[in-house]
C-alpha positions as CSV (number, residue, x, y, z in Angstrom):
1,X,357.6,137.0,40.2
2,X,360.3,134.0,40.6
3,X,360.5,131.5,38.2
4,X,358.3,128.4,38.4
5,X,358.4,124.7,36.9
6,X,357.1,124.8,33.9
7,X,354.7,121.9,32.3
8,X,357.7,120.3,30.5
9,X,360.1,121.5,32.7
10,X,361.1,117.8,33.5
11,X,362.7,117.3,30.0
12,X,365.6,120.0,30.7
13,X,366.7,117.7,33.7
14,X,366.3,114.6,31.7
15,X,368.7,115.8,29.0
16,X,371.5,116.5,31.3
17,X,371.1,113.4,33.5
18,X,370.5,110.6,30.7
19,X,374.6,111.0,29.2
20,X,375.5,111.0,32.8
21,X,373.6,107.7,33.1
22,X,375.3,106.6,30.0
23,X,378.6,107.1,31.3
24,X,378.0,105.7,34.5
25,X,376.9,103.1,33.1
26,X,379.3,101.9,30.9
27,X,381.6,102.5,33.5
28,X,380.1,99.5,35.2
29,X,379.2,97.2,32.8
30,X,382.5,97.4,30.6
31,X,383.6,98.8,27.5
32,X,382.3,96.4,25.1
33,X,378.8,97.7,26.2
34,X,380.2,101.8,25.8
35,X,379.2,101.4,22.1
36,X,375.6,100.0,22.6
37,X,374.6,102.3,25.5
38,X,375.3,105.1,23.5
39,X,373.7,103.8,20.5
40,X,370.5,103.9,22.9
41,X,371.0,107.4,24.4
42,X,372.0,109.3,21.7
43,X,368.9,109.3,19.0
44,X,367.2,109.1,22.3
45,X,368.6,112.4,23.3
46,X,368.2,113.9,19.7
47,X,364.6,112.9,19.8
48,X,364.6,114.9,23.2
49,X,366.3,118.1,21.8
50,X,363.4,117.7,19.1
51,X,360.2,117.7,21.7
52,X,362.0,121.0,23.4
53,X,363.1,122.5,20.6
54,X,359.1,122.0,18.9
55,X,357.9,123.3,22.2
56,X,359.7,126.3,23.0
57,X,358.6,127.2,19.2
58,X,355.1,126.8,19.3
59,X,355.2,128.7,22.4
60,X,357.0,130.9,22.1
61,X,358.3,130.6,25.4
62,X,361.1,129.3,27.9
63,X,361.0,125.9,29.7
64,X,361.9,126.1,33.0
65,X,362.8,123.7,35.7
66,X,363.6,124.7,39.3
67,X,365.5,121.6,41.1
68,X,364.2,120.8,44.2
69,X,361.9,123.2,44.5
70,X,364.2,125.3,45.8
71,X,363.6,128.9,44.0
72,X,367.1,130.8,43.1
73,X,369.3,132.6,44.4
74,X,368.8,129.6,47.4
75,X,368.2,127.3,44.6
76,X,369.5,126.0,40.7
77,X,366.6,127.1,37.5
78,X,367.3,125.3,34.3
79,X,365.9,127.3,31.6
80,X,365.6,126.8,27.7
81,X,365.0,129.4,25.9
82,X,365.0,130.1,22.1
83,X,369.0,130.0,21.3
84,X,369.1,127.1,24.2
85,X,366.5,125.0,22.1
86,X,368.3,125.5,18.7
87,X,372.1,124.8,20.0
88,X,370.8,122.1,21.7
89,X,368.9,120.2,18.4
90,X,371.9,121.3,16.7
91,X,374.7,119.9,18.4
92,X,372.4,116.4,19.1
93,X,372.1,116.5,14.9
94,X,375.9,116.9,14.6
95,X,376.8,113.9,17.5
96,X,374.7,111.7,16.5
97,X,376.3,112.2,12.8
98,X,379.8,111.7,14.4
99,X,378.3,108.2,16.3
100,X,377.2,107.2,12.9
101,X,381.0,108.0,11.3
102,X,382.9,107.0,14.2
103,X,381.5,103.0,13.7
104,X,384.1,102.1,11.3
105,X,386.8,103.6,13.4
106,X,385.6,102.9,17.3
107,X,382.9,100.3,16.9
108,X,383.4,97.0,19.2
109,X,383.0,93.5,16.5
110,X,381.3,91.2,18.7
111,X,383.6,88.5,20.7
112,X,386.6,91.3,20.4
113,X,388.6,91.7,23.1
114,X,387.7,95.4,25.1
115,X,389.9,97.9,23.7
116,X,390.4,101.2,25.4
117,X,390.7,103.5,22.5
118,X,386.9,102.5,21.7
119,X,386.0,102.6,25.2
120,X,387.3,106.0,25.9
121,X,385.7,107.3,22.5
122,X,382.0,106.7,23.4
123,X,382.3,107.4,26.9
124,X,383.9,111.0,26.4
125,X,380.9,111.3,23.2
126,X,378.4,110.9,25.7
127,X,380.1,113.0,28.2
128,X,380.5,116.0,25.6
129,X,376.7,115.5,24.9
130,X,375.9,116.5,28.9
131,X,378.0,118.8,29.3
132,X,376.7,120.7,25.8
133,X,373.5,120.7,27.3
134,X,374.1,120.8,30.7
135,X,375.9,125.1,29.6
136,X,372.7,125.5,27.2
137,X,370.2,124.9,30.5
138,X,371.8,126.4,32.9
139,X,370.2,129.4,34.8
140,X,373.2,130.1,37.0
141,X,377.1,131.3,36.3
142,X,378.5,128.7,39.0
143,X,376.6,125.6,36.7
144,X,377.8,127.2,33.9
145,X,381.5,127.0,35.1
146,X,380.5,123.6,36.0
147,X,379.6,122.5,32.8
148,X,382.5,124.5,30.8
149,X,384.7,122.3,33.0
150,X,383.1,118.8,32.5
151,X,383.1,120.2,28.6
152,X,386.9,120.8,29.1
153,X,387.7,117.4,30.8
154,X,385.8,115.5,27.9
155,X,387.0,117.1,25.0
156,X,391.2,117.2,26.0
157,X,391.4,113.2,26.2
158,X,390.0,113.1,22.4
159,X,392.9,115.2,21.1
160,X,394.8,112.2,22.1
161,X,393.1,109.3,21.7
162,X,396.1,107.3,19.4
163,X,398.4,108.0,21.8
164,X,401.1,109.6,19.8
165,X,403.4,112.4,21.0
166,X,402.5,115.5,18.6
167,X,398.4,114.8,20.0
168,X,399.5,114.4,23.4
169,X,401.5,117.7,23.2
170,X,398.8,119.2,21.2
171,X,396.2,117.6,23.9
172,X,398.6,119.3,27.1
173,X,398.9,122.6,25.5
174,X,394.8,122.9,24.9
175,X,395.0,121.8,28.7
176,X,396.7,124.6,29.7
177,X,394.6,127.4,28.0
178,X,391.3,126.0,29.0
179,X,392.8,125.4,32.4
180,X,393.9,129.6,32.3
181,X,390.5,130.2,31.4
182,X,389.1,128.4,33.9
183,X,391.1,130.1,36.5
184,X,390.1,133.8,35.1
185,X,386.0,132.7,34.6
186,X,386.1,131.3,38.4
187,X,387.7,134.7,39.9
188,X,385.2,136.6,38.1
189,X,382.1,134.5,39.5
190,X,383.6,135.1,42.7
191,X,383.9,138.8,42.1
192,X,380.1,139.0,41.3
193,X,378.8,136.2,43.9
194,X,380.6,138.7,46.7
195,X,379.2,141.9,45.4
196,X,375.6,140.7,43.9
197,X,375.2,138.0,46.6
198,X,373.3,135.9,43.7
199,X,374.5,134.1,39.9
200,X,371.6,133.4,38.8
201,X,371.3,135.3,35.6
202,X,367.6,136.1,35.7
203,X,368.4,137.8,39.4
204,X,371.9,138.9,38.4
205,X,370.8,141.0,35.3
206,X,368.0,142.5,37.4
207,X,371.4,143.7,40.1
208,X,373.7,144.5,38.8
209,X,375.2,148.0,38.3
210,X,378.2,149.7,36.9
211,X,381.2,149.6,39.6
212,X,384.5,148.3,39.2
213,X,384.7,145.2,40.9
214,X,381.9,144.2,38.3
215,X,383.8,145.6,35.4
216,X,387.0,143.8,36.5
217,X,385.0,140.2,37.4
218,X,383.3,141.0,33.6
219,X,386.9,141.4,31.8
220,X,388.2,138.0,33.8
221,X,385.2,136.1,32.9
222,X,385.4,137.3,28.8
223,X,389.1,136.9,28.3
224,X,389.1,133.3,30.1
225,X,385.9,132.0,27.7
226,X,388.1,133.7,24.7
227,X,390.9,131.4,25.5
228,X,388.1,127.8,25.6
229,X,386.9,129.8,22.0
230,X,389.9,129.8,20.7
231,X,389.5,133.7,19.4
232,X,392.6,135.1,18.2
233,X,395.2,135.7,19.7
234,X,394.4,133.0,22.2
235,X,393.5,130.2,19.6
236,X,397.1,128.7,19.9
237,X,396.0,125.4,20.8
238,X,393.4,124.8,18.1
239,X,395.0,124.0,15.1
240,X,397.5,121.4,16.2
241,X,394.3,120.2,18.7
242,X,392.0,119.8,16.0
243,X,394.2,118.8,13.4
244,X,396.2,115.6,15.1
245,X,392.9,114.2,16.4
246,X,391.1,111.5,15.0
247,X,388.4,112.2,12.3
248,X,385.8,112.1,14.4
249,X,387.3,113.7,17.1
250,X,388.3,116.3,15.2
251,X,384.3,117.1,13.8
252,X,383.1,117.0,17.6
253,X,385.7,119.1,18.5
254,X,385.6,121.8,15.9
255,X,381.5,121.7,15.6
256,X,380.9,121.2,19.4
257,X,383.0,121.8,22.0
258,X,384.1,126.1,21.2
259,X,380.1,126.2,20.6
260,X,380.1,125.8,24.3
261,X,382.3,128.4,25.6
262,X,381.0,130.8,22.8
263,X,377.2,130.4,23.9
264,X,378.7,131.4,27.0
265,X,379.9,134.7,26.4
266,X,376.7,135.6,24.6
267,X,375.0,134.7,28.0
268,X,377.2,136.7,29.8
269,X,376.6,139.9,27.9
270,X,373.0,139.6,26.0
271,X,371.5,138.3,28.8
272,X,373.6,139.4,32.1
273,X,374.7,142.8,31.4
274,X,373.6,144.0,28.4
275,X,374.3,147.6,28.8
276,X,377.9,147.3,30.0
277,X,379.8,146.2,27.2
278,X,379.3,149.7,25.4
279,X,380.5,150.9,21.9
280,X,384.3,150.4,22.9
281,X,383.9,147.1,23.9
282,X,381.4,146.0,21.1
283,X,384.2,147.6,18.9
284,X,386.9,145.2,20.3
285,X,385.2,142.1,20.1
286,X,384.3,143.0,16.3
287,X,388.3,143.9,15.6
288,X,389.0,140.5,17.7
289,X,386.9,138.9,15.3
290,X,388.3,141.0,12.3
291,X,391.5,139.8,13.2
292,X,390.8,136.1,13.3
293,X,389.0,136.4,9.9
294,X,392.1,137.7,8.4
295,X,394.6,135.8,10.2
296,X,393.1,132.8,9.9
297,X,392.0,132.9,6.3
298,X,395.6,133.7,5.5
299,X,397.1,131.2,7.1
300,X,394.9,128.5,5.8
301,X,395.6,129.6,2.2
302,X,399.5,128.6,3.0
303,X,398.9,125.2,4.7
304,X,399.7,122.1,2.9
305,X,397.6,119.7,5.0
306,X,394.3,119.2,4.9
307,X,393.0,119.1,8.2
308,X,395.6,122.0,9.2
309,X,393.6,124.2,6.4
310,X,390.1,123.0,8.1
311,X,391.5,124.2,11.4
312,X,392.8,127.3,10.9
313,X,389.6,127.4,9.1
314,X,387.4,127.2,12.2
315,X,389.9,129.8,13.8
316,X,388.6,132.2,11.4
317,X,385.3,131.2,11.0
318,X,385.2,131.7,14.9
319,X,385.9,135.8,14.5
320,X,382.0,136.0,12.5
321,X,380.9,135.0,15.4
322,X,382.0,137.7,17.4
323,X,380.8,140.4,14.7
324,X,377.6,140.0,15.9
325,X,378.4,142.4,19.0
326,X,379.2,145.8,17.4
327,X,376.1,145.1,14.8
328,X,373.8,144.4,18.2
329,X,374.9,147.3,20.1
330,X,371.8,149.8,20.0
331,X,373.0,153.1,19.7
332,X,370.0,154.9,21.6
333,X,370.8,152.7,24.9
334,X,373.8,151.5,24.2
335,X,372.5,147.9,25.2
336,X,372.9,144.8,23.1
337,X,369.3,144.0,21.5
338,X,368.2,140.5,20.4
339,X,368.1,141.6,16.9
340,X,368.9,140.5,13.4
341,X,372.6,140.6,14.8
342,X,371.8,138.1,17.1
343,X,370.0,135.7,14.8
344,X,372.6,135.8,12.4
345,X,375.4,135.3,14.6
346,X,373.8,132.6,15.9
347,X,372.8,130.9,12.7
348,X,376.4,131.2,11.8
349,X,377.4,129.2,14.9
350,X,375.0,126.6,13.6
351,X,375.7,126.7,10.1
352,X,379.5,126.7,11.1
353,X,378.9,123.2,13.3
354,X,377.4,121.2,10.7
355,X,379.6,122.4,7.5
356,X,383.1,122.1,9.6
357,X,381.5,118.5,10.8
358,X,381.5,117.2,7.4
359,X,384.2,118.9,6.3
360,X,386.4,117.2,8.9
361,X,384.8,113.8,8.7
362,X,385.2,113.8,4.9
363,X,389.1,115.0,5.7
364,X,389.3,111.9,7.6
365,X,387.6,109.8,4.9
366,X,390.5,111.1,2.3
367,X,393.1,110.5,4.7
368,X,392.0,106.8,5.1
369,X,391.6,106.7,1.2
370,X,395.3,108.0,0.2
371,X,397.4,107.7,3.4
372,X,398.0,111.2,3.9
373,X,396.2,114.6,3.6
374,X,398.7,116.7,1.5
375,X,396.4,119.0,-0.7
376,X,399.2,119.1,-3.6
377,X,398.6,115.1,-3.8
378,X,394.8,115.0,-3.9
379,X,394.7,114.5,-7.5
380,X,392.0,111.9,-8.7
381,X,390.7,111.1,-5.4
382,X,387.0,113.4,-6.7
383,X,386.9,110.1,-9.1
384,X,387.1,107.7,-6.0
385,X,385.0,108.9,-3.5
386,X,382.8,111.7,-5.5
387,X,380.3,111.7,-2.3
388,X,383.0,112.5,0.2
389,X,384.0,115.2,-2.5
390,X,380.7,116.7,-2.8
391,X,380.4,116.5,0.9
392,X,383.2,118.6,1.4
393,X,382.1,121.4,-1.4
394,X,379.2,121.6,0.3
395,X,380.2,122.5,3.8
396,X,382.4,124.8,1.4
397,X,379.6,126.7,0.0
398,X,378.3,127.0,3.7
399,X,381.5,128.8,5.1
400,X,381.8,131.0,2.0
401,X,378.1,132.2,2.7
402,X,376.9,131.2,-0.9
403,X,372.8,130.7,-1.1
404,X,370.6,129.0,-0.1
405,X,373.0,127.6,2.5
406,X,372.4,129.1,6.3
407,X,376.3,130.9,6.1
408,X,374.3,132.7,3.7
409,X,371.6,133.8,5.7
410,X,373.3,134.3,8.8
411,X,376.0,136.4,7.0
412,X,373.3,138.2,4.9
413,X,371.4,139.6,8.5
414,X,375.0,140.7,9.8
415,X,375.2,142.7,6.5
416,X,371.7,143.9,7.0
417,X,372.3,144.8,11.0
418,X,376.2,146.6,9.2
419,X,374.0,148.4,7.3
420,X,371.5,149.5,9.0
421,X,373.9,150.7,11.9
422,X,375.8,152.4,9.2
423,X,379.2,150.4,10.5
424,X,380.2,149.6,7.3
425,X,383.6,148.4,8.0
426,X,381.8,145.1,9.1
427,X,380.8,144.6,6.1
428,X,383.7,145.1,4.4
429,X,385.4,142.2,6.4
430,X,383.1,140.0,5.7
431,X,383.2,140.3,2.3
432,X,386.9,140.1,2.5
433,X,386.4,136.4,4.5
434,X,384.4,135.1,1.7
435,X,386.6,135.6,-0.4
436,X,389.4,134.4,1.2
437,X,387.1,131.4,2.1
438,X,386.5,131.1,-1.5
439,X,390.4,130.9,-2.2
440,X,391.3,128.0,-0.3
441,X,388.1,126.1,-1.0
442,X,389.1,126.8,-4.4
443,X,392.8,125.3,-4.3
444,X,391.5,122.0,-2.4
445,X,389.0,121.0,-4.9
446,X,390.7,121.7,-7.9
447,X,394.0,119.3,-6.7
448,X,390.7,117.1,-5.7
449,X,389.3,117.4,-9.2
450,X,392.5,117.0,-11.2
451,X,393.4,113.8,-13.2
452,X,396.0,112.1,-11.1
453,X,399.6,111.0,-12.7
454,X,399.1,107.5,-12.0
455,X,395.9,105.4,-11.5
456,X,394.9,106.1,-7.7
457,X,394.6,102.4,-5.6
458,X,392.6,103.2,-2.2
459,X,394.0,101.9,0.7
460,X,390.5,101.0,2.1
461,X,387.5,100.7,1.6
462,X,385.4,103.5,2.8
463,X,381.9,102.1,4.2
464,X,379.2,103.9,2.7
465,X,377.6,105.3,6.1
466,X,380.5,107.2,6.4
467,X,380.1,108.9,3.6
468,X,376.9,109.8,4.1
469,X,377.0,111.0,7.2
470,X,379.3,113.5,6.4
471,X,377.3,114.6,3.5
472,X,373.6,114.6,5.3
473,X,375.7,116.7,7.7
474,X,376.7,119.1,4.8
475,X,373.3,119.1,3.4
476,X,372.2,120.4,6.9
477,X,374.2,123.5,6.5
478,X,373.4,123.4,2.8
479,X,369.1,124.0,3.5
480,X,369.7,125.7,6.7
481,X,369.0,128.8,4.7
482,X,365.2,127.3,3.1
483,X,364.1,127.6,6.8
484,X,364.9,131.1,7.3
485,X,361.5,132.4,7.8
486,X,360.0,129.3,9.7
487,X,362.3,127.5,12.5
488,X,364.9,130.2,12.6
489,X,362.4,132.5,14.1
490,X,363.1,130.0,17.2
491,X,366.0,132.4,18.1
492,X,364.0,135.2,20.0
493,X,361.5,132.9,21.5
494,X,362.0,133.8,25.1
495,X,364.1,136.2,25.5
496,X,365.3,137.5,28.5
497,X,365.4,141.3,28.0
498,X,361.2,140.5,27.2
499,X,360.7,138.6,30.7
500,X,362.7,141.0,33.3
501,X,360.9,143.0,35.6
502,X,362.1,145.7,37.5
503,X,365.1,147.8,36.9
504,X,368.8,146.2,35.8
C-alpha cells in the first residue's frame, strides 16, 4: 500500500518551512531583527522536535506527510521515523544551547548600528536548523542531496565569519571537499533514478537489485558523503575548519553539521540496500573507522592548541560511528539489521553532539579568559572559571565512554553486538580509543588544574549563561545513559525493514 498523511503529518512540513521563514524574513526586515526572529523560532522549533519526537514514541510509529497529495515516485513523502525523531530533538537541544552562548558574542545591543558578522551568524543558525531537519525528513535521495547542499552552503560561511585569512582558507578548502562530494552523491542519484526510475527510499529499497550500475552509483554516493563526514582519510578540512571558527561556530559545526551527512549514509545502506554492503564492505567501513580512531587520537595527543585537540578529537570520534556496520551486519542474510549496533551507533552520534558542543563552547570560554588556547599555559584557569572546567570534564567523561554517561551506553551495545558477532577486533579498538581518549583528556585538565606561576588576571568577564549552557549541554551527554531503557528505545520505532512489503 503507498504511504498516506498521517494525523500529525503536518508537523514534518512545519519544521522545515519555519527556519526558511526565519531567514526570509530577516532578510527583509534587517539584521538588527536576525537575532529576535530567531529567538522566536528556535525554542519554537525545539518545542516541535519534542511533540514528534513524544509521538513517534508513544506510537511507535512513523509520521508521514505526502506534499501535495501527490503519492511518490510522482510525488515528495516526508517521513519521521525513530532515528529521524531523536536526531531531530537532539540537534534542536544542541542549537538552541549554541543561540544561548552565542549572545555574548553575536547579540545586537539595542540602538547599535547593523553589523554583518551578527547578521550572518543567526541567519546561517537558522538556515543549519532547516536544512538538519529538512535530511532527517526526507523520504527521497534527490531532497536529500537537496538538503546536504543547503547544509553545505550554511555551514562553510561560519568557518569564516572574522574574516581572517587562515578561516577563509580553512573555509575554501572545506568548500572544495563538500563540493567533490556533492559532485560524486549527484552522479550516483542519477545512476539509480535511470535504472530504478524512482528515489524514493520506501520504493527504491523495495527495486532494487544487485547489478553494476547500482553498485558503482552506491560506491559514488558513500565515498562523496565520507568526504561531508570528514572520515579519514578525507577529513582534511576539519581540523583547521573547526578549529579557526568562532566558539560557537565551532560547537554547531562539530555537533551538527557531519551529523547530517552521517545520518545520510546510514539511510543509504540500513534503509535503501541493506543487503548490498556485505561482509567486505561492512569490514571497510569498520577499518575506516579503526583508522580515524587511531589516527585521530594520536594526533590530538601531540597538539598544543586546544581547539586543534577538540577537532582532531571529533575526527576520531567520527570512526565509532562507522563501527556500527560490521557489528550490524547479520551473518545468516548478510543484511544490516536494526539491532543493538544500530542503537549504539546512534546514541554515540548523539552523545558525541552534545559532549563536543560544550567542549567547544567551553574552549571558547577559555580562549576569551586567557587570550590564547595553548594547553601548556592553562595553569590556574580550573580556579577562575571551575564551571567552564567542569563543563569540559564532563563532555570528557562522555567521549571516554565512562558511566552513566550515553558514550557509555552507546559504546557498551557496540561491545555487546562485537561480542556477540564474535568480531572481537572491534572491541579491541574501542578499548584502545578510550584510552587514548582518556590520555589527552588527561593532559588538558591537569595543565587546567595546576597552580599557575603568577596570579591569573582574566581578560573578560565571562557571562554566566555562557557557562551554563555549555555545562547543561555536558550534563545532556552526562545522563544520556539514565534513559537507556526508556527514550532510547525511540531508535527502532518505525523501522523500515518492519514496514516493506514485497520483495527488495
Amino acid at each position: 500500500m503507498p504511504d498516506a498523511t498521517t494525523t500529525d503529518g503536518a508537523l514534518l512540513v512545519l519544521a522545515i518551512v519555519s527556519p526558511a521563514a526565519g531567514v526570509l524574513l530577516s532578510f527583509v526586515l534587517g539584521g538588527q531583527y536576525a537575532e529576535r526572529i530567531a529567538a522566536v523560532l528556535l525554542p519554537s522549533g525545539l518545542f516541535l522536535a519534542s511533540i514528534i519526537f513524544v509521538d513517534v514514541w508513544r506510537s511507535g510509529d512513523r509520521l508521514i506527510y505526502i506534499v501535495g497529495d501527490w503519492t511518490p515516485p510522482l510525488g515528495i513523502a516526508l517521513r519521521a521515523d525513530g532515528l529521524s525523531a531523536a536526531m531531530m530533538m537532539t540537534m534542536a537541544i544542541v542549537i538552541c544551547a549554541v543561540a544561548i552562548f552565542a549572545l555574548a558574542d553575536f547579540g545586537t545591543r539595542a540602538g547599535s548600528a547593523e553589523a554583518r558578522a551578527p547578521f550572518a551568524f543567526w541567519i546561517l543558525l537558522m538556515a543549519i536548523w532547516g536544512a538538519m531537519n529538512m535530511v532527517f525528513l526526507g523520504g527521497d535521495l534527490f531532497t536529500l542531496y537537496v538538503a546536504i547542499e543547503l547544509l553545505t552552503f550554511a555551514a562553510v560561511p561560519l568557518v569564516c565569519l572574522d574574516g581572517r585569512a587562515e578561516t577563509l582558507q580553512a573555509a575554501l578548502r572545506y568548500l572544495l571537499f563538500a563540493l567533490l562530494g556533492s559532485i560524486l552523491y549527484l552522479v550516483g542519484t542519477a545512476l539509480l533514478y535511470g535504472s530504478y526510475a524512482t528515489l524514493d527510499i520506501v520504493l527504491l529499497s523495495r527495486r532494487i537489485h544487485m547489478e553494476p550500475a547500482t553498485l558503482v552509483a552506491a560506491a559514488l554516493m558513500t565515498i562523496g558523503l565520507f568526504a561531508k563526514t570528514a572520515l579519514f582519510p578525507l577529513h582534511l578540512w576539519l581540523p583547521p575548519a573547526h578549529a579557526g571558527a568562532p566558539a560557537a561556530a565551532s560547537a554547531v559545526l562539530s555537533a551538527v553539521v557531519v551529523k547530517g551527512s552521517f545520518f545520510i549514509v546510514v539511510r543509504l545502506w540500513f534503509d535503501v540496500m541493506p543487503g548490498m554492503l556485505g561482509p567486505a564492505g561492512a569490514q571497510l567501513f569498520g577499518g575506516l573507522g579503526a583508522a580515524a580512531i587511531v589516527f585521530g587520537s594520536v594526533v590530538a595527543l601531540q597538539q598544543q592548541r586546544l581547539k586543534l585537540l577538540i577537532a582532531y578529537s571529533t575526527v576520531a570520534q567520527i570512526g565509532y560511528l562507522f563501527l556500527m556496520f560490521p557489528l550490524a551486519l547479520d551473518t545468516v542474510s548478510a543484511e544490516l539489521q536494526s539491532s543493538g549496533a544500530l542503537t549504539g551507533g546512534m546514541l554515540q552520534a548523539i552523545s558525541h553532539a552534545t559532549a563536543k558542543a560544550a567542549m567547544f563552547m567551553a574552549a571558547g570560554i577559555i580562549y576569551a579568559v586567557l587570550g590564547h588556547d595553548r594547553i601548556a599555559e592553562l595553569g590556574g584557569v580550573a580556579r577562575a572559571i571551575p564551571m567552564t572546567i567542569f563543563a569540559f570534564a564532563l563532555g570528557g567523561v562522555s567521549l571516554i565512554g565512562l558511566p552513566p554517561s550515553g558514550g557509555f551506553l552507546a559504546k557498551w551495545l557496540l561491545l555487546e553486538a562485537a561480542v556477540a558477532t564474535g568480531q572481537w577486533w572491534w572491541a579491541i579498538v574501542m578499548l584502545a580509543g578510550g584510552l587514548f581518549t582518556s590520555g589527552y583528556m588527561f593532559i588538558v585538565l591537569s595543565r587546567a588544574v595546576a597552580p599557575s606561576g603568577e596570579p591569573l588576571k582574566p581578560r573578560v568577564a565571562v557571562p554566566r549563561y555562557q557557562e551554563a549552557a555549555a555545562l547543561a549541554l555536558a550534563l545532556t551527554s552526562l545522563l544520556l545513559g539514565l534513559v537507556a531503557f526508556g527514550p532510547v528505545d525511540i531508535l527502532q520505532a518505525g523501522r523500515l525493514e518492519s514496514m516493506l512489503v514485497g520483495p527488495r
